[in-house]
C-alpha positions in Angstrom: 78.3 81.1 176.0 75.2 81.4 173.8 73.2 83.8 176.4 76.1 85.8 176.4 74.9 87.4 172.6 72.1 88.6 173.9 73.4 91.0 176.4 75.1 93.5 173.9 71.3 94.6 173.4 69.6 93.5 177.0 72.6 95.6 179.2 71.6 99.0 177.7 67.7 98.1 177.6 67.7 98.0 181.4 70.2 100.5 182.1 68.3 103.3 179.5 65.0 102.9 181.7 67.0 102.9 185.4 68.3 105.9 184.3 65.2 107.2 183.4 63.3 106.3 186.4 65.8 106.5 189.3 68.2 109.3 188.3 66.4 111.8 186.1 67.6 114.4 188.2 71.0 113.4 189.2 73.1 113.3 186.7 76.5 112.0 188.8 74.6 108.8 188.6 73.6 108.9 185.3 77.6 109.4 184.4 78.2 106.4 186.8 75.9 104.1 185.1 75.9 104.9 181.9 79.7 104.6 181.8 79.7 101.4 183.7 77.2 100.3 181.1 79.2 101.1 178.0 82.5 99.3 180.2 80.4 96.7 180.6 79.5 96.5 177.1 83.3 96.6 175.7 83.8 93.8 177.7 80.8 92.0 176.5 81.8 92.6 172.9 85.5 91.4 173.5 84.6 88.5 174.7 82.4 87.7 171.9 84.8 88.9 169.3 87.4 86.6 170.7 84.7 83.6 170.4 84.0 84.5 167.0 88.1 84.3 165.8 88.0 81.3 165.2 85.1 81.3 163.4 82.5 79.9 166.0 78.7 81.3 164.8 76.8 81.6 168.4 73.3 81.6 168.1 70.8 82.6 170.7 67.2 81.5 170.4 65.0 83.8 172.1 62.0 81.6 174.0 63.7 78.8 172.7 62.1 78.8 169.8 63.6 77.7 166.7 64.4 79.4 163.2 63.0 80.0 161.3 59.5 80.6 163.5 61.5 82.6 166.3 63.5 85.3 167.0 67.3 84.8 166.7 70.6 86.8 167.2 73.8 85.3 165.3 77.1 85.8 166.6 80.2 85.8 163.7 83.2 87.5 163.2 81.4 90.3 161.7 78.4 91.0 163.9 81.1 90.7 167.1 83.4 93.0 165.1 80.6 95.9 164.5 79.7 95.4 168.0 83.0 96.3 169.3 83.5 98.9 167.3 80.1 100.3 168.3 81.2 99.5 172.1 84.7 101.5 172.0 83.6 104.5 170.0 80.3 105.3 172.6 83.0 104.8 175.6 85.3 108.1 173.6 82.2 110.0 172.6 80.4 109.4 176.1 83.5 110.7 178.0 83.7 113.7 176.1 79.9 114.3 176.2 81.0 114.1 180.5 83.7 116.8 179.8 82.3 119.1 177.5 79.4 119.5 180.3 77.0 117.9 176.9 75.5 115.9 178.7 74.8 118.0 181.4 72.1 120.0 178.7 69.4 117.8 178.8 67.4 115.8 181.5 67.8 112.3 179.3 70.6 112.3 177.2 72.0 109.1 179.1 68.8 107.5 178.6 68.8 108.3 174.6 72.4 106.9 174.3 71.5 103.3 175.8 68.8 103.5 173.9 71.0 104.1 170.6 73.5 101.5 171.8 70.2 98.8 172.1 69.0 99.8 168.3 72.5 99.1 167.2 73.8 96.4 168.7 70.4 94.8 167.9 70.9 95.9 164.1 74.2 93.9 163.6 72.9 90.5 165.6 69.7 90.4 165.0 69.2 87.0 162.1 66.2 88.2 160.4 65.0 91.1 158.2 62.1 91.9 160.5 63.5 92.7 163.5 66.7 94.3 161.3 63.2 97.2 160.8 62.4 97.1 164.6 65.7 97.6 165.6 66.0 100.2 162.7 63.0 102.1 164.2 64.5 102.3 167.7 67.9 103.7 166.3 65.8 106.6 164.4 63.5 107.1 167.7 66.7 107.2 169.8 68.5 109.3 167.2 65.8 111.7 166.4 65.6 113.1 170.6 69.6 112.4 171.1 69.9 115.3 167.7 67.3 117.9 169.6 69.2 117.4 173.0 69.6 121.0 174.5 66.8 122.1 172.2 66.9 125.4 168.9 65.1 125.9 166.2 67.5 125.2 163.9 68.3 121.7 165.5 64.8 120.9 165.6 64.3 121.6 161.8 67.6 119.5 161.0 66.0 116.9 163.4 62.4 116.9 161.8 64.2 116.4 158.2 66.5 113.6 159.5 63.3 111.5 160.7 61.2 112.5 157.3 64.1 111.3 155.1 64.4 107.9 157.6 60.7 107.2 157.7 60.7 107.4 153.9 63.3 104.4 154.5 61.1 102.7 156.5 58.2 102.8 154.5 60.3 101.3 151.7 61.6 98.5 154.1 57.8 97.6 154.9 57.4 97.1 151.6 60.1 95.0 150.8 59.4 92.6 153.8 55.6 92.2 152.9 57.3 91.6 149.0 60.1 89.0 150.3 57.8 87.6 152.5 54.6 87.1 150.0 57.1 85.4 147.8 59.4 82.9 150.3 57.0 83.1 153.4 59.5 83.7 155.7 62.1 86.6 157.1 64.7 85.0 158.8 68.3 85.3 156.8 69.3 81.8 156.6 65.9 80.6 155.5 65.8 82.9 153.2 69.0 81.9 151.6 68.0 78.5 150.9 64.3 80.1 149.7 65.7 82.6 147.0 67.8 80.3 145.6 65.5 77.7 144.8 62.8 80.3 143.1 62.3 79.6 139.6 63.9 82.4 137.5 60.6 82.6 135.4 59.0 83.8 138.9 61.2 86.4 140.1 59.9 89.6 139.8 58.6 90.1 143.2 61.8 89.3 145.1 64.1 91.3 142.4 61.4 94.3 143.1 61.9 93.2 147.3 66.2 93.1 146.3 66.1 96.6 145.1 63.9 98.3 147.5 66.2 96.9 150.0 69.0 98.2 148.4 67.4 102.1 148.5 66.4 101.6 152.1 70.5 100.2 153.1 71.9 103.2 150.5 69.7 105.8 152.4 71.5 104.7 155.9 74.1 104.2 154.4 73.8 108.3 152.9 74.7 107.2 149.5 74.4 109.9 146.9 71.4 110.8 145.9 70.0 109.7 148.7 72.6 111.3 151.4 70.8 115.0 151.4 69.0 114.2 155.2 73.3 114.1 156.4 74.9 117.3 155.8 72.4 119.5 157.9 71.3 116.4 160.3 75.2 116.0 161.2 75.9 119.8 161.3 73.2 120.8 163.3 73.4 117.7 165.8 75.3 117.9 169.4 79.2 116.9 168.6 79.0 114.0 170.8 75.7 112.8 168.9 77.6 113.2 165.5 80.1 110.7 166.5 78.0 108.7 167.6 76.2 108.8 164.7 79.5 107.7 162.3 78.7 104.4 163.4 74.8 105.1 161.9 76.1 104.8 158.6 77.8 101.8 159.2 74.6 100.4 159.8 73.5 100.5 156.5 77.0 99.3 155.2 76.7 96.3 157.1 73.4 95.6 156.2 74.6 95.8 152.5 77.1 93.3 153.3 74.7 90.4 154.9 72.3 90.6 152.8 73.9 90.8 149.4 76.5 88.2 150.3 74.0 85.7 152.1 70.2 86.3 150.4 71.6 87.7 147.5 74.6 86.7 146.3 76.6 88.3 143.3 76.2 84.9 141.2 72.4 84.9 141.7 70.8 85.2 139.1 67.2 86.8 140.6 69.6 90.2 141.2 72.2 89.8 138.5 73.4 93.5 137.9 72.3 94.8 140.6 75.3 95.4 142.2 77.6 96.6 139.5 75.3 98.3 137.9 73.8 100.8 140.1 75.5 100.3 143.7 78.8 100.6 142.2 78.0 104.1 140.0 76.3 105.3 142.9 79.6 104.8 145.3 81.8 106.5 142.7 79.2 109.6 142.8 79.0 109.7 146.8 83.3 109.7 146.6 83.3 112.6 144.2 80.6 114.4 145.7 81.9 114.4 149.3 85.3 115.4 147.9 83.9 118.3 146.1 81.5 119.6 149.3 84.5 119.5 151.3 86.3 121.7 148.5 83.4 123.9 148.9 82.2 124.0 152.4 81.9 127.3 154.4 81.9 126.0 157.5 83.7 123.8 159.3 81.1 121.3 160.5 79.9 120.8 156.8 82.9 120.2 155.7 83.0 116.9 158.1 79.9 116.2 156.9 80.6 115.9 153.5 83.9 113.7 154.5 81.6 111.3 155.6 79.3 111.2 152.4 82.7 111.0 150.9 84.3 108.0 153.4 81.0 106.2 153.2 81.3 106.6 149.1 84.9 104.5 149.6 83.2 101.9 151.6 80.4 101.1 149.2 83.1 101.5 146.3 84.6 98.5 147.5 81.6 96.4 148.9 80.2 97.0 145.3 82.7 94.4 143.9 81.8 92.2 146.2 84.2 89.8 146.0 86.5 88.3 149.4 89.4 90.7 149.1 87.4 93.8 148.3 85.3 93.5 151.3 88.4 92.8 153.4 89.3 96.3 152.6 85.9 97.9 153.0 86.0 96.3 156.8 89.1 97.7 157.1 88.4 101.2 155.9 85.3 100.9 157.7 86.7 100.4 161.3 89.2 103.9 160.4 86.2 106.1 158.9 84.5 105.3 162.0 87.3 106.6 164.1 88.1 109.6 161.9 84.8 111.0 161.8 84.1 110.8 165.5 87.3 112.2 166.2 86.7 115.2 163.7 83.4 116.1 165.0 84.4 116.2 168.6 87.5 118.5 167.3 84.9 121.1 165.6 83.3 121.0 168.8 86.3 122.1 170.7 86.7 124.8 168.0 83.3 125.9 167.9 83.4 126.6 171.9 86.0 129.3 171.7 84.8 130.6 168.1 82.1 133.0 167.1 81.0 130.5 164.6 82.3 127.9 162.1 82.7 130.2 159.0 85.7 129.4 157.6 87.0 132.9 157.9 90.0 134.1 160.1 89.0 135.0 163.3 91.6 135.4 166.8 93.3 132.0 167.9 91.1 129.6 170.0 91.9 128.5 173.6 94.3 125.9 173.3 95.2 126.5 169.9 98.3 124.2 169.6 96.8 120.8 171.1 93.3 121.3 169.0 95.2 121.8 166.3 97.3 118.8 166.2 94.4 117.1 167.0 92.8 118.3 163.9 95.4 118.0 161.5 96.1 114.4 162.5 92.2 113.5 162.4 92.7 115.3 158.9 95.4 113.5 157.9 93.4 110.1 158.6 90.5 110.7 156.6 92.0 112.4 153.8 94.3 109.5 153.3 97.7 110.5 153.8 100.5 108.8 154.8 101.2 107.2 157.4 98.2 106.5 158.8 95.4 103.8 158.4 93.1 105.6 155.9 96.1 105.3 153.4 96.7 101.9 153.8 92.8 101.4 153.7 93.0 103.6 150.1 95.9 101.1 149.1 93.5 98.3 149.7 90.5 99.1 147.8 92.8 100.3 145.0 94.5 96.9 145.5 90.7 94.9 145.4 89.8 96.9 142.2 92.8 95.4 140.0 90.8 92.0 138.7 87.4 94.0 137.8 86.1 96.2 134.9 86.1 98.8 136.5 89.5 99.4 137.6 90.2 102.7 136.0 86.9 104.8 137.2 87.9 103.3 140.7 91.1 104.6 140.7 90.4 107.6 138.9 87.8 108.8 141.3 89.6 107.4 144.3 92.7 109.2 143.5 91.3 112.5 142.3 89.0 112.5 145.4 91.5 111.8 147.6 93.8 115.3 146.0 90.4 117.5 146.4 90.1 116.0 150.3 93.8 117.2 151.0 93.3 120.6 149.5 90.0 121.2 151.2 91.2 119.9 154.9 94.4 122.3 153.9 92.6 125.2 153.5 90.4 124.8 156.5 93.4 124.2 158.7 95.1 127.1 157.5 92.3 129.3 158.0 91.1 128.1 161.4 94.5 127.9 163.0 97.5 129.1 161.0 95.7 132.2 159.8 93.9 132.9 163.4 97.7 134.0 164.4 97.7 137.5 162.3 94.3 138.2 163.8 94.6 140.7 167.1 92.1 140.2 169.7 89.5 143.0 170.1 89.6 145.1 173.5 87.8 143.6 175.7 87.9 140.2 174.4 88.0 137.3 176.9 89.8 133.9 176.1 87.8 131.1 176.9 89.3 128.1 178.7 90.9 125.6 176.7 88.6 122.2 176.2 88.6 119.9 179.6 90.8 117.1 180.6 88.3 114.5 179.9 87.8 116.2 176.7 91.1 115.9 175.2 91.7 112.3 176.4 88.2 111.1 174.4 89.9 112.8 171.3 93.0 111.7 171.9 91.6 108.2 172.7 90.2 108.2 169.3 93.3 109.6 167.7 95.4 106.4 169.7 92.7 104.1 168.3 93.5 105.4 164.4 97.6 104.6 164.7 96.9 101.3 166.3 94.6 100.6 163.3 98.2 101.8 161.4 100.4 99.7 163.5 98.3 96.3 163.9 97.3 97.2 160.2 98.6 93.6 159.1 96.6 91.4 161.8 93.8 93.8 161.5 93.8 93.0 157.9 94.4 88.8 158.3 91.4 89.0 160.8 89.2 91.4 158.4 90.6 88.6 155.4 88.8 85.8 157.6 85.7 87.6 158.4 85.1 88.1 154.6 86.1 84.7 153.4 83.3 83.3 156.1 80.8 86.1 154.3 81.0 84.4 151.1 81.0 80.9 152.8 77.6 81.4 154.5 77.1 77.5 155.1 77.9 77.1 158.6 76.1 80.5 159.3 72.7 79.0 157.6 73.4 75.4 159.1 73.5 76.5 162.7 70.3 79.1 162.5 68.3 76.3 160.7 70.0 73.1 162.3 70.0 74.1 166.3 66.9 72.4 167.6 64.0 74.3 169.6 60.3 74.7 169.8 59.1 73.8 166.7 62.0 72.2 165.3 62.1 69.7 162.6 62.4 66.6 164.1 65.6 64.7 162.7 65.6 61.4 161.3 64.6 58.6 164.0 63.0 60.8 166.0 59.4 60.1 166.9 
């Protein structure tokens, strides 16, 4: 089952270019392949996820060469987890870029998607910090012509300063790697583990430098505050299918967060002491109360998702900043139900904005079918704002619940709670205006009600919406299996052991051997 890791990033490689070269101008066979692809991919991912339960690490040595001279990919419950997650949301967002007629508005948006799914799905298996940059690269490539898809100017600006703001990030990852790698010679995860630790603290400025440029180029995927201004335009601005895709972009840079500061450099190290609850932590807390506060404030609907997500990725990094087993139980958790809730809501403000003049948060005449978009929204609203019953209040109720044993206890509930009141009010108020309010507002003569979303449109949404109250429902094994996969983060042994240990070219021969 080892070559099976691989595929997660090889099936979209080849289908991306067939697209490309056999059906550039049919686009019923880019819909059959690319979905096929994505199918395939789920099923992929499954099957690796259900390897990885009971905490089997699959490694896949590409050439046969052995850590840490080659290139590896590392299967564990974590990178199989992200790679589902990535797998399910591109199937909802890919069927309603079919049913919106999305795709339809540019000669290789199929092409661009595989190409996304490759980048990702290479960023959470890949087993060294090198290739973590190439696959970084072909996520911002991909990204940069999937967020100018159907073309304007004002896309095209948004687009340029999403690509400025990443290349900044991947100037500083260049740096870090030629920093970490002057100092430990190598780049591959689990050799670096075993390197950092046994520096002597006396010569440790170079790798603390490397540990901190690391953590600006992670926080700027990641959109942490003050580094999350490429965001709000980038995701306003973008196709609504792209957008959701791109709730998974920010993931990225949680995930990285989470491998590299629990594996290379661990809280208890003492190369990056602080680090983490010193400036990761305040930086969390300001991302939370900033996205509540632009979602107080937006004038438009689409910026007010934006800053949700700014918001939701502030709650994540809240409680991967603690970094301790149970707190990053609860980021996974919240993690997998931000995801979700901010695909689902941009895919709603898309089915607004088609029978809508614009987004302004004014009260304009009711959109074509009012009643289901609304539920829609309010439901998607309810999830990320954190109300009862579903899973982004139980996901509040566990980072509030990881917070109890540290110092800061008080600003994390303080902001959490406050955050989470200025959320409510803000999705209130849009709601009301959008679609309560739309009611008292007569159609002008003349005026012609557009049809109501598609079919396939409504069943993406809704598939997303089903997704968030299984999350609710299966909210206690969800939380035993995201438990297990933090517990095995903070246990890296058998992670490092089997990158270093499997044998290949240019393997250390073992005792005996001659």
């Amino acid at each position: 089952m080892s070559h099976w890791i691989i595929l997660p990033v090889l099936l979209p490689a080849l289908v991306a270019p067939f697209i490309v070269l056999a059906a550039r101008y049919h686009i019923g066979i880019q819909r059959v392949f690319s979905v096929a692809g994505v199918v395939g991919l789920i099923v992929i991912a499954a099957g690796l996820a259900w390897q990885a339960s009971d905490g089997t690490i699959t490694l896949y040595q590409l050439g046969d060469w052995a850590a840490p001279f080659g290139i590896v990919l590392v299967g564990d419950r974590l990178s199989t987890l992200m790679v589902l997650l990535t797998a399910v949301l591109a199937l909802m967002v890919l069927l309603y870029a079919i049913g919106s007629g999305w795709d339809d508005r540019g000669r290789h948006f199929h092409a661009l998607f595989q190409f996304q799914l490759m980048g990702i799905m290479g960023a959470f298996l890949t087993g060294d910090l090198f290739n973590l940059f190439v696959f970084f690269e072909v996520l911002l490539i991909a990204s940069y012509g999937l967020m100018i898809h159907s073309g304007g100017n004002v896309r095209l600006r948004a687009g340029v300063q999403y690509v400025l703001f990443n290349l900044i990030g991947s100037t500083l990852f260049l740096f870090a790697l030629g920093s970490i790698y002057a100092e430990t010679g190598t780049l591959n995860m689990a050799d670096l583990a075993q390197r950092v630790m046994a520096i002597d603290p006396s010569e440790t400025v170079g790798i603390r430098v490397a540990a901190v440029l690391l953590l600006l180029v992670f926080a700027i995927k990641a959109a942490l505050v003050p580094l999350h201004f490429w965001l709000p335009s980038s995701y306003a601005e973008a196709p609504a299918p792209v957008a959701a895709l791109f709730a998974i972009m920010t993931k990225v840079g949680a995930y990285a967060i989470i491998r590299v500061y629990t594996m290379i450099f661990p809280p208890d190290l003492e190369v990056t002491a602080g680090l983490q609850s010193d400036w990761l932590l305040v930086a969390a807390l300001v991302s939370l109360a900033v996205g509540a506060a632009g979602v107080l404030a937006a004038g438009k609907l689409d910026r007010l998702v934006t800053f949700s997500v700014i918001g939701s990725m502030g709650m994540v990094m809240v409680t991967i900043s603690l970094f301790t087993p149970e707190s990053t139980a609860a980021a996974l958790y919240y993690m997998v139900h931000s995801t979700f809730a901010a695909a689902a809501l941009f895919l709603i403000v898309d089915m607004v904005k088609s029978s809508r003049a614009d987004l302004r948060l004014v009260a304009m005449p009711s959109i074509a079918g009012a009643v289901l978009v609304s539920a829609l929204f309010f439901t998607a609203a309810i999830a990320m704002a954190g109300l009862p019953p579903l899973s982004g209040f139980l996901g509040k109720l566990l980072v509030l619940q990881a917070s109890f044993p540290t110092d800061a206890v008080a600003w994390v509930f303080g902001v959490v709670l406050i955050s989470s009141l200025v959320n409510v009010v803000g999705f209130s108020r849009a709601g009301s205006i959008v679609f309560w309010k739309a009611k008292s507002v007569p159609r002008e003569e003349g005026d012609v009600l557009l049809a109501p979303p598609s079919t396939l449109s409504y069943l993406a949404v809704g598939g997303l919406i089903g997704l968030l109250i299984m999350h609710t429902i299966f909210a206690g094994p969800i939380h035993s299996y995201m438990t297990t996969t933090s517990q095995q983060l903070y246990a890296p042994e058998p992670y490092i052991s089997t990158v270093l240990e499997t044998p290949g070219k240019l393997s250390k021969p073992k005792d005996g051997d001659h």
